[in-house]
PDBQT receptor file of N, H, CA, C and O in Angstrom, charges set to zero:
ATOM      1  N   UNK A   1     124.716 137.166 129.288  1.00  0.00    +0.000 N 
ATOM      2  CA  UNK A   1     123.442 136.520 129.171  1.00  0.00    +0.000 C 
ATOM      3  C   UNK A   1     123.499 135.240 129.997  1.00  0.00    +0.000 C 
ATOM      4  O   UNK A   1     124.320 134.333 130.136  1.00  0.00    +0.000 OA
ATOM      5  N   UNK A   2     122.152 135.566 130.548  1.00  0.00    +0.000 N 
ATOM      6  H   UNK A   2     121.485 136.302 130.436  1.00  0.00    +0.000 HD
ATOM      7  CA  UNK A   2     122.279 133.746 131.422  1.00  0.00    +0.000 C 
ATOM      8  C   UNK A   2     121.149 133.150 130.681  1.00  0.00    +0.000 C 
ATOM      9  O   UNK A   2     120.154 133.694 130.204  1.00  0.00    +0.000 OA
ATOM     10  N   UNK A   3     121.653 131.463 130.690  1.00  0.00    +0.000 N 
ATOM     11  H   UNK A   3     122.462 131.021 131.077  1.00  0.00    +0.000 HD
ATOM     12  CA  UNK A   3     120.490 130.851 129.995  1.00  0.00    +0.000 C 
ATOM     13  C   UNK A   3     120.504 129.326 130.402  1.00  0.00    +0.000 C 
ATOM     14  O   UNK A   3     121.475 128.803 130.949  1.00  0.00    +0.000 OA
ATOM     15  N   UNK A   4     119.406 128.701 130.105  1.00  0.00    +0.000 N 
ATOM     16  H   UNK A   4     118.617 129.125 129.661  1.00  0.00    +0.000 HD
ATOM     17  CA  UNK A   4     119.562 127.359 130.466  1.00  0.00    +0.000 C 
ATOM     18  C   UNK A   4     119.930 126.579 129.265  1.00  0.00    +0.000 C 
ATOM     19  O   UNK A   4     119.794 125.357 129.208  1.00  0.00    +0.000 OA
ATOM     20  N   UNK A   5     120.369 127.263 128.370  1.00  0.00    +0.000 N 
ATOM     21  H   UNK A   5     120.479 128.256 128.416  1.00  0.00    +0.000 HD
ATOM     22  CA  UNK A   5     120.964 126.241 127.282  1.00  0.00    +0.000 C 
ATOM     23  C   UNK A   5     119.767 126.423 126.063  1.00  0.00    +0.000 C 
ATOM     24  O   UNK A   5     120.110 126.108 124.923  1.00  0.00    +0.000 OA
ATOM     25  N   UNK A   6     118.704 126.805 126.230  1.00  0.00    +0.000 N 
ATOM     26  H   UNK A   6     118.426 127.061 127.156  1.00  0.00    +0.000 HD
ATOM     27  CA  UNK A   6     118.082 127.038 125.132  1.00  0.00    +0.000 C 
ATOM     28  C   UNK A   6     117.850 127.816 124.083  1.00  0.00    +0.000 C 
ATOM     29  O   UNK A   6     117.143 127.633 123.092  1.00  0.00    +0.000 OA
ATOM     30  N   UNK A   7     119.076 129.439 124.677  1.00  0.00    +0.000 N 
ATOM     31  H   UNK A   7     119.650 129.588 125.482  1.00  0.00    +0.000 HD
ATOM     32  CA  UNK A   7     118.882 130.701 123.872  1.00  0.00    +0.000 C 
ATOM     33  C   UNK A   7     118.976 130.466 122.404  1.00  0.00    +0.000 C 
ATOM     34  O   UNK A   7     119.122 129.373 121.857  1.00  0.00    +0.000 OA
ATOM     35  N   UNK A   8     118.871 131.657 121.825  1.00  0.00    +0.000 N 
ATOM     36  H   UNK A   8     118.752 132.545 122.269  1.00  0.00    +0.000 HD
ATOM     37  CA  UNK A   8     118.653 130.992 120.399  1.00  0.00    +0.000 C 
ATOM     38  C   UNK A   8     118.725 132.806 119.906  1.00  0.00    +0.000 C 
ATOM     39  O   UNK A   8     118.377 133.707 120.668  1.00  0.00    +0.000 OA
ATOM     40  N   UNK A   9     119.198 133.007 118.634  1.00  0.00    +0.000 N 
ATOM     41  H   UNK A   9     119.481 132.275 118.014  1.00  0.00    +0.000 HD
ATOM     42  CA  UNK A   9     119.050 134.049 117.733  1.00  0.00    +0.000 C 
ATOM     43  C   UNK A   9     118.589 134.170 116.598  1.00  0.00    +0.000 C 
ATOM     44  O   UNK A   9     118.684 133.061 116.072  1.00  0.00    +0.000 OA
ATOM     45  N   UNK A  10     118.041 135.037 115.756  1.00  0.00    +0.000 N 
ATOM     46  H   UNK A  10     117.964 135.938 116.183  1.00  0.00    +0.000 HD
ATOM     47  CA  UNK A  10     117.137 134.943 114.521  1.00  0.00    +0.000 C 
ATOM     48  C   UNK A  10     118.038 135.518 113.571  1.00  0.00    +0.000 C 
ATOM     49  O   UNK A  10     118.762 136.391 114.050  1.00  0.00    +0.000 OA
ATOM     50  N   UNK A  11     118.186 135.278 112.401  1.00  0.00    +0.000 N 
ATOM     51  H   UNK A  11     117.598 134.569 112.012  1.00  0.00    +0.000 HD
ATOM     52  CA  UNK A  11     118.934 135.479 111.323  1.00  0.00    +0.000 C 
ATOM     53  C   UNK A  11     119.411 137.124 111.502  1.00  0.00    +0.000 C 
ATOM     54  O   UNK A  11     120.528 137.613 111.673  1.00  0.00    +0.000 OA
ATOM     55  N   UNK A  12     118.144 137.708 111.390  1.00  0.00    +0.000 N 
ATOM     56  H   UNK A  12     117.237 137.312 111.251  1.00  0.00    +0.000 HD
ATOM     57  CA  UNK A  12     117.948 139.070 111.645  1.00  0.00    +0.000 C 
ATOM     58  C   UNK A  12     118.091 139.656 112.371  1.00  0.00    +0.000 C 
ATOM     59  O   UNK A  12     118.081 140.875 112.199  1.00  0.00    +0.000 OA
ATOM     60  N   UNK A  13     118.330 139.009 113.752  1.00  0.00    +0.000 N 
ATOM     61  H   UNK A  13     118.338 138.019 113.891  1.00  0.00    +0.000 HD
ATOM     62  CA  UNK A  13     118.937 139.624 114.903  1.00  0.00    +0.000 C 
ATOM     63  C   UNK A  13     120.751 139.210 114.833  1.00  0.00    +0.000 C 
ATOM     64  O   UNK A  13     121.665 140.033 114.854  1.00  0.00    +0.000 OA
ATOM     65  N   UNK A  14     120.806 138.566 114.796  1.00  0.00    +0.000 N 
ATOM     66  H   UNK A  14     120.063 137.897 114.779  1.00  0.00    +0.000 HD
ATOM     67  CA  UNK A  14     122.062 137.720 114.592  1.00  0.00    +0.000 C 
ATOM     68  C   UNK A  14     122.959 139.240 113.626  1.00  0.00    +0.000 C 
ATOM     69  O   UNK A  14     123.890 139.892 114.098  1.00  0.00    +0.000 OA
ATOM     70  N   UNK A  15     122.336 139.451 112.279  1.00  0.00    +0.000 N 
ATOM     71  H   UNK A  15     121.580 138.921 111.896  1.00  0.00    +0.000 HD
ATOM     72  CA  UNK A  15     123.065 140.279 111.784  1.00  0.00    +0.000 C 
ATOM     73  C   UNK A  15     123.317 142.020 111.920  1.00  0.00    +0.000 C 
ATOM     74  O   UNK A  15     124.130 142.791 111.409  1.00  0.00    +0.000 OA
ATOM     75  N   UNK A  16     121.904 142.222 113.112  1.00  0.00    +0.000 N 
ATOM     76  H   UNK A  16     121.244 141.595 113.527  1.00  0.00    +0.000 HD
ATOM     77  CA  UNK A  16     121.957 143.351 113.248  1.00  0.00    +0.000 C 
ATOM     78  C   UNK A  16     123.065 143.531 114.563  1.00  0.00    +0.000 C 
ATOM     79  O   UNK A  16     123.453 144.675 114.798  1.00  0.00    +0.000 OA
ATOM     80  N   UNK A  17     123.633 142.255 115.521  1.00  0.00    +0.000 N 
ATOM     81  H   UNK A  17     123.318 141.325 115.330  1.00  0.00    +0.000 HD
ATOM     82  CA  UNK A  17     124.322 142.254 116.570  1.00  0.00    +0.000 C 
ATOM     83  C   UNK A  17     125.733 142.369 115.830  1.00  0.00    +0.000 C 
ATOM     84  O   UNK A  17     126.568 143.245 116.056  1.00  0.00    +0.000 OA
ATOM     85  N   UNK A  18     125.833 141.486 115.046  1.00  0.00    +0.000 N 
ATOM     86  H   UNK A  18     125.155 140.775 114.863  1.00  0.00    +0.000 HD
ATOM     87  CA  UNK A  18     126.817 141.365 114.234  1.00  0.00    +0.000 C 
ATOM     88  C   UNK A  18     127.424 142.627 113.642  1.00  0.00    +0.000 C 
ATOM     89  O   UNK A  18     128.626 142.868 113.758  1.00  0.00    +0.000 OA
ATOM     90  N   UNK A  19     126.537 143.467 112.975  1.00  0.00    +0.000 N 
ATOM     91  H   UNK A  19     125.561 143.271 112.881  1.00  0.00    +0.000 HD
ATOM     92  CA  UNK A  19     126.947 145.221 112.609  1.00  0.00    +0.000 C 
ATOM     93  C   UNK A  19     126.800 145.814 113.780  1.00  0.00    +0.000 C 
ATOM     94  O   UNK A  19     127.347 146.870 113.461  1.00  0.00    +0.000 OA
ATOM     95  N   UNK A  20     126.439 146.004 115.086  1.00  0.00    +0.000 N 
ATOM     96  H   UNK A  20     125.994 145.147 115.345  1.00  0.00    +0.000 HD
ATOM     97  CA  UNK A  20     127.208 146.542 115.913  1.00  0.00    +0.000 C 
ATOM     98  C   UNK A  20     127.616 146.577 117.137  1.00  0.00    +0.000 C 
ATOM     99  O   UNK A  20     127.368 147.240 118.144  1.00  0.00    +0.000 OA
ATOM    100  N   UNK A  21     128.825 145.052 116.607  1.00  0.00    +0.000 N 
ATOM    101  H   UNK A  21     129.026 144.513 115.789  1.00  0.00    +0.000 HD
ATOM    102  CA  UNK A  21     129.828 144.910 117.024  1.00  0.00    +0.000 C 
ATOM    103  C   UNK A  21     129.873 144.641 118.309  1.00  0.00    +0.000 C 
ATOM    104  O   UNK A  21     130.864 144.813 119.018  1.00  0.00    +0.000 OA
ATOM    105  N   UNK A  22     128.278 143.993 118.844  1.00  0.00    +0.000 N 
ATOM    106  H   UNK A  22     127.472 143.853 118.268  1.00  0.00    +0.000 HD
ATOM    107  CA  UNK A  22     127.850 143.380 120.188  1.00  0.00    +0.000 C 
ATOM    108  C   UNK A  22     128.718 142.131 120.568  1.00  0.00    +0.000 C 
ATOM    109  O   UNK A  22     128.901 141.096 119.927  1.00  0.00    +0.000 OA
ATOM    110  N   UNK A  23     129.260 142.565 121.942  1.00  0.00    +0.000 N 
ATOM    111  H   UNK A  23     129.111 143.405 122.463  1.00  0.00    +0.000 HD
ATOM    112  CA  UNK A  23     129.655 141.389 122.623  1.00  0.00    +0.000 C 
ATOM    113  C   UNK A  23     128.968 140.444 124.029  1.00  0.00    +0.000 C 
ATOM    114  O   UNK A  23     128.443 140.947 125.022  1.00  0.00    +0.000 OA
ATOM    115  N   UNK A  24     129.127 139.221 123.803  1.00  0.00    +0.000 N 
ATOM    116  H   UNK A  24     129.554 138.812 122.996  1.00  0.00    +0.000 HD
ATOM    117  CA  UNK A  24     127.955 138.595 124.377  1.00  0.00    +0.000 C 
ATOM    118  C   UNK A  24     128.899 137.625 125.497  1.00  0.00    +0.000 C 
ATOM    119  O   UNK A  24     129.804 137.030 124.910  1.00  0.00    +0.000 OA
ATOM    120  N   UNK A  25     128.852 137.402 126.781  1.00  0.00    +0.000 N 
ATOM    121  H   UNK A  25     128.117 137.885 127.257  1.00  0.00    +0.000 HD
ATOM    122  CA  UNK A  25     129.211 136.558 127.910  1.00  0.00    +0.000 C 
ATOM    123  C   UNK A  25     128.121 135.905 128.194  1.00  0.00    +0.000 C 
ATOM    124  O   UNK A  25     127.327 136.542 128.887  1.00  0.00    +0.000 OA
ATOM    125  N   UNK A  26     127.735 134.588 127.822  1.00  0.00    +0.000 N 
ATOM    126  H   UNK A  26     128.380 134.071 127.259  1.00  0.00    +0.000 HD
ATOM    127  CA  UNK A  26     127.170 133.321 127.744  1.00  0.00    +0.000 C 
ATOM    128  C   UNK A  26     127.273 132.654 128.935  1.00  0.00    +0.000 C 
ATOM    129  O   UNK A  26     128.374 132.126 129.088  1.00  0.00    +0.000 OA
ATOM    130  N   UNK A  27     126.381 132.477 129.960  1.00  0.00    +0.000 N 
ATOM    131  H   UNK A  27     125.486 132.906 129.836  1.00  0.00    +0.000 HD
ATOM    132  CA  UNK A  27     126.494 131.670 130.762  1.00  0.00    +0.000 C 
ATOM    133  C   UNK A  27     125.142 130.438 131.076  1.00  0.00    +0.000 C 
ATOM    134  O   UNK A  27     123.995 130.754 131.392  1.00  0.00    +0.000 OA
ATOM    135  N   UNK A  28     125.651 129.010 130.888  1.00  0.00    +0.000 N 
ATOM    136  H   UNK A  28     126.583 128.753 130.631  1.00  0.00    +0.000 HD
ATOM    137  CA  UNK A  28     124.800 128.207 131.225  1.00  0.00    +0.000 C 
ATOM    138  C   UNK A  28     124.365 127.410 132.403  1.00  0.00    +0.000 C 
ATOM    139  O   UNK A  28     125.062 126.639 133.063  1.00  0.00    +0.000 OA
ATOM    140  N   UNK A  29     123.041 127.727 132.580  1.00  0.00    +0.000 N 
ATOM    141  H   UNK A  29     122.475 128.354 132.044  1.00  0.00    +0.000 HD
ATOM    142  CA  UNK A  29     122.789 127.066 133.735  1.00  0.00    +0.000 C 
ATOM    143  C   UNK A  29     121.693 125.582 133.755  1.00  0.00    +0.000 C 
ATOM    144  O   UNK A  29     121.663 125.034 132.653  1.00  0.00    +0.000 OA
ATOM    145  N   UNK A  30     121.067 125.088 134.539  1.00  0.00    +0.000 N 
ATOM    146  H   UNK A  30     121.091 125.533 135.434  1.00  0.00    +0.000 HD
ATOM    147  CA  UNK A  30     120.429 124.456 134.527  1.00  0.00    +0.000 C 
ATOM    148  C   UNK A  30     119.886 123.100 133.619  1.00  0.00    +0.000 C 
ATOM    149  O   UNK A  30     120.627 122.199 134.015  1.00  0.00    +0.000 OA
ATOM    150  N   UNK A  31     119.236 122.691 132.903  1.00  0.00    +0.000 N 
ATOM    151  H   UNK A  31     118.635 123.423 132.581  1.00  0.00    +0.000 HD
ATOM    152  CA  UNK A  31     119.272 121.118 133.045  1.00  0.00    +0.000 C 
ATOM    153  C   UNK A  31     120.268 120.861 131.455  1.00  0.00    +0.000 C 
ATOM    154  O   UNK A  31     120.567 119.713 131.127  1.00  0.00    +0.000 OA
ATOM    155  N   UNK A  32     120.591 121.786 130.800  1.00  0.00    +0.000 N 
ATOM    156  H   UNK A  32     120.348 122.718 131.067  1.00  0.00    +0.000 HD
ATOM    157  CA  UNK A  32     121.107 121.483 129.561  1.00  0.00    +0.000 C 
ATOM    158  C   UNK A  32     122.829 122.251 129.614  1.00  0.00    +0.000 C 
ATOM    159  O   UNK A  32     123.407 122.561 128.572  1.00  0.00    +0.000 OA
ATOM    160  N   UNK A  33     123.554 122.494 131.238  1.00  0.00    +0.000 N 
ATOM    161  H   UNK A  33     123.084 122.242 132.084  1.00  0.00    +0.000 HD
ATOM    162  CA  UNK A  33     124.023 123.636 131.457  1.00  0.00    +0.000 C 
ATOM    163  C   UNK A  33     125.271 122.611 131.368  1.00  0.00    +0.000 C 
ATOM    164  O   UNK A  33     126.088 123.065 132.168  1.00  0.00    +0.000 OA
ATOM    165  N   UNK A  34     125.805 121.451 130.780  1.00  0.00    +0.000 N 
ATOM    166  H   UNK A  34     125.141 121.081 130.130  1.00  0.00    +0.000 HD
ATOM    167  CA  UNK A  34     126.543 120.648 130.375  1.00  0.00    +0.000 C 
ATOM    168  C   UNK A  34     127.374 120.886 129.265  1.00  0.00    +0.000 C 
ATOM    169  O   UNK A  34     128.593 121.015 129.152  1.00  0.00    +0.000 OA
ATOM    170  N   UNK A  35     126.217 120.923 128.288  1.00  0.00    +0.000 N 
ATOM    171  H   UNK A  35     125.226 120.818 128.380  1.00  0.00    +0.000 HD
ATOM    172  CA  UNK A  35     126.082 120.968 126.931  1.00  0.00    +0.000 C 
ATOM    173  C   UNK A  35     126.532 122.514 125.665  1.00  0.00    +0.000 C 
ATOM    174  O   UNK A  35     126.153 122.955 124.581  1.00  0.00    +0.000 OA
ATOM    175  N   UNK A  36     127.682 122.858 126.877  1.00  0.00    +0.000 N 
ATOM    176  H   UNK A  36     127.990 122.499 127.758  1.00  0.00    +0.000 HD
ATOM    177  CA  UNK A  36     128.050 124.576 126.117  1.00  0.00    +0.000 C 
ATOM    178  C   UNK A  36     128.359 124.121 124.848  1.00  0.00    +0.000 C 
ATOM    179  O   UNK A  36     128.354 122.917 124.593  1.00  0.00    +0.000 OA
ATOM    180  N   UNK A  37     128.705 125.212 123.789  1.00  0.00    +0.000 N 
ATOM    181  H   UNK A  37     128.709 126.190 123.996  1.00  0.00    +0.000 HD
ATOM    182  CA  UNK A  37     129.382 124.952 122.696  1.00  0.00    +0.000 C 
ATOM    183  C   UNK A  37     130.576 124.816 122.536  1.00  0.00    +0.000 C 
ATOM    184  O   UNK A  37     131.135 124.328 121.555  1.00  0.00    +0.000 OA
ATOM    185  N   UNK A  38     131.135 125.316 123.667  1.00  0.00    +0.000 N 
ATOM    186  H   UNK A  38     130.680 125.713 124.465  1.00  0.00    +0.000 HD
ATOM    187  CA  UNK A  38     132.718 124.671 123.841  1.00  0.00    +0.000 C 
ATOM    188  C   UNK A  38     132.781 123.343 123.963  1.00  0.00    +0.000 C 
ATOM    189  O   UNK A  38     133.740 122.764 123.452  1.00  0.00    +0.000 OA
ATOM    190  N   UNK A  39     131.959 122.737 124.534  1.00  0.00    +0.000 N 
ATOM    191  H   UNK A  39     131.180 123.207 124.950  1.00  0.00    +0.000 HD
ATOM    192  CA  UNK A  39     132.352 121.060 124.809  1.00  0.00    +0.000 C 
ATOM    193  C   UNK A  39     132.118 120.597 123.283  1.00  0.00    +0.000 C 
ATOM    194  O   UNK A  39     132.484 119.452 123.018  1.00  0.00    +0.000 OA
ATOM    195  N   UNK A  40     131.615 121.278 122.372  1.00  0.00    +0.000 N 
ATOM    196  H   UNK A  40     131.318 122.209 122.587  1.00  0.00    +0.000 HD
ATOM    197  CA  UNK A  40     131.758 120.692 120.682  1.00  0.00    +0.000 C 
ATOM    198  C   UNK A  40     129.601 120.454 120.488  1.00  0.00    +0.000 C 
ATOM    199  O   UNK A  40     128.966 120.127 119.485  1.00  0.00    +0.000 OA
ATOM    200  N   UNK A  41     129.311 120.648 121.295  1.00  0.00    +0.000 N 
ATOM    201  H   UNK A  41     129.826 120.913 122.109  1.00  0.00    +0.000 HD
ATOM    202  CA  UNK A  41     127.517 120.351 121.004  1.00  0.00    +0.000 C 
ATOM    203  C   UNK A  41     127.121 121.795 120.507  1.00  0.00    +0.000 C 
ATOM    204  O   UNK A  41     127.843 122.776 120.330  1.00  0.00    +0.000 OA
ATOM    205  N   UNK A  42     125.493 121.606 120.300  1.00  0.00    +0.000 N 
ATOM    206  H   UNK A  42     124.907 120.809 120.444  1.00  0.00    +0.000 HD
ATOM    207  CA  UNK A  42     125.158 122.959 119.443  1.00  0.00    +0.000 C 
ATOM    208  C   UNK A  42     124.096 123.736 120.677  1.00  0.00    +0.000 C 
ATOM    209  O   UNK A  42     123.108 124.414 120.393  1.00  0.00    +0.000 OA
ATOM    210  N   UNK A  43     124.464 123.513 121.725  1.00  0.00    +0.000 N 
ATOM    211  H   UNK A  43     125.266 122.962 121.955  1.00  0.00    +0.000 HD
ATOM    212  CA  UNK A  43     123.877 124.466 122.343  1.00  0.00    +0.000 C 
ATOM    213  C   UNK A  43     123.870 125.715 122.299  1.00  0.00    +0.000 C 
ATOM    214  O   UNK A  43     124.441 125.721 121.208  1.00  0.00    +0.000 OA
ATOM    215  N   UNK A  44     123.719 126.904 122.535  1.00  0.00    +0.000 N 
ATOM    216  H   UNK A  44     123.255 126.899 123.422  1.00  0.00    +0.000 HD
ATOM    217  CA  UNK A  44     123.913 128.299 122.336  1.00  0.00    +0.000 C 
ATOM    218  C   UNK A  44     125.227 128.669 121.131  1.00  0.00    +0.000 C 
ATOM    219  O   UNK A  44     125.978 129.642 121.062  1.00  0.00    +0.000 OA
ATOM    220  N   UNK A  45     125.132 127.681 120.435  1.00  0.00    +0.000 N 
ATOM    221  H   UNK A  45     124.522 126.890 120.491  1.00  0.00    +0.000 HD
ATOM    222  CA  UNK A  45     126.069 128.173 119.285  1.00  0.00    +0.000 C 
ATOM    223  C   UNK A  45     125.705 129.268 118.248  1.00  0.00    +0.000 C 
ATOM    224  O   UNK A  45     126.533 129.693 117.441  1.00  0.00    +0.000 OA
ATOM    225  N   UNK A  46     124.304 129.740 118.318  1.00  0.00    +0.000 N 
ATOM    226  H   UNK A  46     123.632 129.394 118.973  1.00  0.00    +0.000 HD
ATOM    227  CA  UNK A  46     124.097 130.895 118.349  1.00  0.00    +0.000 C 
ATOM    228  C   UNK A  46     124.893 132.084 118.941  1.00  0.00    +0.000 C 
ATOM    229  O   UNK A  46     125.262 133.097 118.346  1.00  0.00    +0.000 OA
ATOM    230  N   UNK A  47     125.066 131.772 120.144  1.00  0.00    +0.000 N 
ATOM    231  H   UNK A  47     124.766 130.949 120.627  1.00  0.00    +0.000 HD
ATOM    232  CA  UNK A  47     125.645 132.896 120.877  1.00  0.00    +0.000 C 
ATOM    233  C   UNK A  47     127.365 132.755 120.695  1.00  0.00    +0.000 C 
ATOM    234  O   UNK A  47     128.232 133.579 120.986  1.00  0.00    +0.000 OA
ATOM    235  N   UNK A  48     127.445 131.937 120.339  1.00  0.00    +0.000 N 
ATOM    236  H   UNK A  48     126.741 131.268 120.102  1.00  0.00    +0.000 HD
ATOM    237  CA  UNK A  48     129.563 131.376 120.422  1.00  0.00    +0.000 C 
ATOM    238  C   UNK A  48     129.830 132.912 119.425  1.00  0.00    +0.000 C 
ATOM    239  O   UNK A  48     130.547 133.774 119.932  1.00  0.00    +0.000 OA
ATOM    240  N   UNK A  49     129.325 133.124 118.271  1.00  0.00    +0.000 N 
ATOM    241  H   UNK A  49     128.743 132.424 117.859  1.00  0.00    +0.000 HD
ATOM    242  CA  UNK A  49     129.993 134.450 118.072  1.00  0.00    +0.000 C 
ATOM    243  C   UNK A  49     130.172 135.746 118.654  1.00  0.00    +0.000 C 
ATOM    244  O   UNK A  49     131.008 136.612 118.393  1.00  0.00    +0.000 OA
ATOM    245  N   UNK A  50     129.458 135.732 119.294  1.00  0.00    +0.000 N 
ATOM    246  H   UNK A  50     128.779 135.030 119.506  1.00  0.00    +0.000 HD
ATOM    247  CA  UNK A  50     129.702 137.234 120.000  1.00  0.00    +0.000 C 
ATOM    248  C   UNK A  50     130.320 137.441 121.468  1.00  0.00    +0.000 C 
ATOM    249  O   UNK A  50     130.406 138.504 122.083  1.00  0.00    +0.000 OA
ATOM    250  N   UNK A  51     130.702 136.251 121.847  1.00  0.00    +0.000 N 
ATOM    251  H   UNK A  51     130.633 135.387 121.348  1.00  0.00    +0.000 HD
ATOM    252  CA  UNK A  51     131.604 135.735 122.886  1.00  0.00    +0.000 C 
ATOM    253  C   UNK A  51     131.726 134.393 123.676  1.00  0.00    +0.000 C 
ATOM    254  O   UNK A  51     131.016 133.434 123.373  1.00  0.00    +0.000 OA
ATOM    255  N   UNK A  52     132.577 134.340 124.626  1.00  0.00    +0.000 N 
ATOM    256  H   UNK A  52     133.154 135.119 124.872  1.00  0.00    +0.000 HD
ATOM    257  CA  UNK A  52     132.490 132.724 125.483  1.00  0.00    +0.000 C 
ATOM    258  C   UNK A  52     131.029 132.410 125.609  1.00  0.00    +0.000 C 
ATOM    259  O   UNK A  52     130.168 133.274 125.440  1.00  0.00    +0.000 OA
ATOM    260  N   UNK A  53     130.819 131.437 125.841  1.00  0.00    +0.000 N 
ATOM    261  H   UNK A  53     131.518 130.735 125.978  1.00  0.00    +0.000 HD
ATOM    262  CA  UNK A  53     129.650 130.633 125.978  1.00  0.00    +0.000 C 
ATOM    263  C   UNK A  53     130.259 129.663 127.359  1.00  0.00    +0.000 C 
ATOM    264  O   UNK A  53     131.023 128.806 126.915  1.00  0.00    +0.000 OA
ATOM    265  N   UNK A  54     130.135 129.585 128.730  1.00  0.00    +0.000 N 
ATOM    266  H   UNK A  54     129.514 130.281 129.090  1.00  0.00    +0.000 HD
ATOM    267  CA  UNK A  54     130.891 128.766 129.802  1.00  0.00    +0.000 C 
ATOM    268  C   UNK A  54     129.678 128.437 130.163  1.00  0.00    +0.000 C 
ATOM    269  O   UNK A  54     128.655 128.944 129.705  1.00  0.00    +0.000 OA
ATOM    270  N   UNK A  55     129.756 127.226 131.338  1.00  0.00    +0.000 N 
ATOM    271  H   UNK A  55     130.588 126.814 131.710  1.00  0.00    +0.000 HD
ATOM    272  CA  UNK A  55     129.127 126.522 132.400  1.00  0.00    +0.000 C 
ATOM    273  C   UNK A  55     129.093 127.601 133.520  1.00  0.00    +0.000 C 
ATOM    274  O   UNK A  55     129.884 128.538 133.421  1.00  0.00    +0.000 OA
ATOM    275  N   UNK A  56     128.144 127.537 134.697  1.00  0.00    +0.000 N 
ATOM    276  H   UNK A  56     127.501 126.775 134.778  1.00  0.00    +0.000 HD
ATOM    277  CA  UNK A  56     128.080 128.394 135.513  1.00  0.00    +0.000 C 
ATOM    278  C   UNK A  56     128.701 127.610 136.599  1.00  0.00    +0.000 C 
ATOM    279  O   UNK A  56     128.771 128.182 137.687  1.00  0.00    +0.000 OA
ATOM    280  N   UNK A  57     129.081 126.629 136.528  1.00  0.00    +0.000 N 
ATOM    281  H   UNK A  57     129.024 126.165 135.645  1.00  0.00    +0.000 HD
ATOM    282  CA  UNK A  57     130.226 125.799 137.614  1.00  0.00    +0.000 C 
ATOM    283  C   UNK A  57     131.804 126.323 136.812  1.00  0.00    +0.000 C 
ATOM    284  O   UNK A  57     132.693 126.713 137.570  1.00  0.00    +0.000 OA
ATOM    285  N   UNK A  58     131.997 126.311 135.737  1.00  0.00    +0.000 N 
ATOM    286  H   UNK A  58     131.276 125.995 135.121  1.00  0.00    +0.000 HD
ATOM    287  CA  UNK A  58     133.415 126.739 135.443  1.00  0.00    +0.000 C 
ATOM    288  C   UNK A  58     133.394 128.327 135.711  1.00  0.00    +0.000 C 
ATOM    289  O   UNK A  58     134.474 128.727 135.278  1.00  0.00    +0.000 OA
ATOM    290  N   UNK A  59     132.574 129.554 136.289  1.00  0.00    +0.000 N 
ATOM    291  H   UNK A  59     131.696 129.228 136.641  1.00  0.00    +0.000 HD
ATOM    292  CA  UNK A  59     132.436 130.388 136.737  1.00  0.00    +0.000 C 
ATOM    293  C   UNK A  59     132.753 130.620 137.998  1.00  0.00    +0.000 C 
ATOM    294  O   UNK A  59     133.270 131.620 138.494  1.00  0.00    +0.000 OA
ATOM    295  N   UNK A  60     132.351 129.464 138.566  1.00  0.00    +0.000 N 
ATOM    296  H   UNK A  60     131.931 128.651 138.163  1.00  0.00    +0.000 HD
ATOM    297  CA  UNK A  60     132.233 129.498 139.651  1.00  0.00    +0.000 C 
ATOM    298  C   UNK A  60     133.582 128.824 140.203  1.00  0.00    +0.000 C 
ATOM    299  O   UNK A  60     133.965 129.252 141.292  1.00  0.00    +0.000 OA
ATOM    300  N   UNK A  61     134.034 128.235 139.840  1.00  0.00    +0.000 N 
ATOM    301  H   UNK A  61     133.723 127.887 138.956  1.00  0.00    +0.000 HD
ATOM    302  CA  UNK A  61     135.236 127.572 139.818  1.00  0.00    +0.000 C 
ATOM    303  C   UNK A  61     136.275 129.007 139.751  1.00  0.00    +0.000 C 
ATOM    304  O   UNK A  61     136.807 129.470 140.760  1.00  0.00    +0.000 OA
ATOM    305  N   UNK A  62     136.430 129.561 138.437  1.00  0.00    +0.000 N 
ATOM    306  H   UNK A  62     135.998 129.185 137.617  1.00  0.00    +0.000 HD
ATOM    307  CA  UNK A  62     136.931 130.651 138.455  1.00  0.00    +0.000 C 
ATOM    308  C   UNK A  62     137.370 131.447 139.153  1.00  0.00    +0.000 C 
ATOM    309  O   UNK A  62     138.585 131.622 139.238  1.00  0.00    +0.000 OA
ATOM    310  N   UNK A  63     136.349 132.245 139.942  1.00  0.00    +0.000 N 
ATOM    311  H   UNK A  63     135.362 132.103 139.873  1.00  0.00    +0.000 HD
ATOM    312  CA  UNK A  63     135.971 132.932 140.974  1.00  0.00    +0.000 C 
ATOM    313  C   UNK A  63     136.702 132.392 142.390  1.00  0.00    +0.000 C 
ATOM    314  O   UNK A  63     137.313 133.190 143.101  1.00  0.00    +0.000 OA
ATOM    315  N   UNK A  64     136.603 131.172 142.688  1.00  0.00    +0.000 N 
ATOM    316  H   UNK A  64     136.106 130.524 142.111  1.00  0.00    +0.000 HD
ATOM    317  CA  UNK A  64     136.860 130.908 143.832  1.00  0.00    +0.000 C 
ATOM    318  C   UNK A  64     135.888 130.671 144.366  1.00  0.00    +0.000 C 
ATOM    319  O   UNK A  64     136.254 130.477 145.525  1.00  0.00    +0.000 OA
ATOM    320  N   UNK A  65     134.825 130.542 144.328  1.00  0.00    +0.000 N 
ATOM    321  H   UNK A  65     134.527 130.701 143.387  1.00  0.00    +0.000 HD
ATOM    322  CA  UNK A  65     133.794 130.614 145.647  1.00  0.00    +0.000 C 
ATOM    323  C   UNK A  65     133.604 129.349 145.008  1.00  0.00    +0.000 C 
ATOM    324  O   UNK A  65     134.417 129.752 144.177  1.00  0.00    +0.000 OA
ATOM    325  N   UNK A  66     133.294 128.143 144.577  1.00  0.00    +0.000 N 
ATOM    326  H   UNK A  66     132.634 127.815 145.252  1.00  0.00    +0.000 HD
ATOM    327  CA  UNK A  66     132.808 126.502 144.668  1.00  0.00    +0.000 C 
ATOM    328  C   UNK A  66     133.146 126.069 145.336  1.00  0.00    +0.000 C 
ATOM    329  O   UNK A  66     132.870 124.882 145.506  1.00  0.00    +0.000 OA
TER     330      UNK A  66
């Protein structure tokens, strides 16, 4: 999933991902794309359960191409 930091999940979605056993690659971009839930803020901490939640510069970093 790409997002600018605002995604968000509903109780009810949350638990139907949760039973099956969805995995989620979190990537943030744009003006809130600082603010992952790894750095300890509540941005897409919605999404932190169902996998990483990264910056699209630590991607990019990754990769090699920055």
């Amino acid at each position: 999933m790409i997002t600018d930091g605002y995604a968000d999940v509903t109780e009810e979605h949350m638990e139907a991902l949760k039973k099956r056993k969805v995995s989620i690659r979190t990537v943030i971009f744009g003006l809130r794309r600082a603010q992952s839930s790894r750095d300890g803020d509540e941005e897409c901490e919605a999404l932190a359960p169902f996998g990483p939640v990264m910056k699209l510069e630590d991607v990019v970093e990754a990769c090699g191409t920055g």
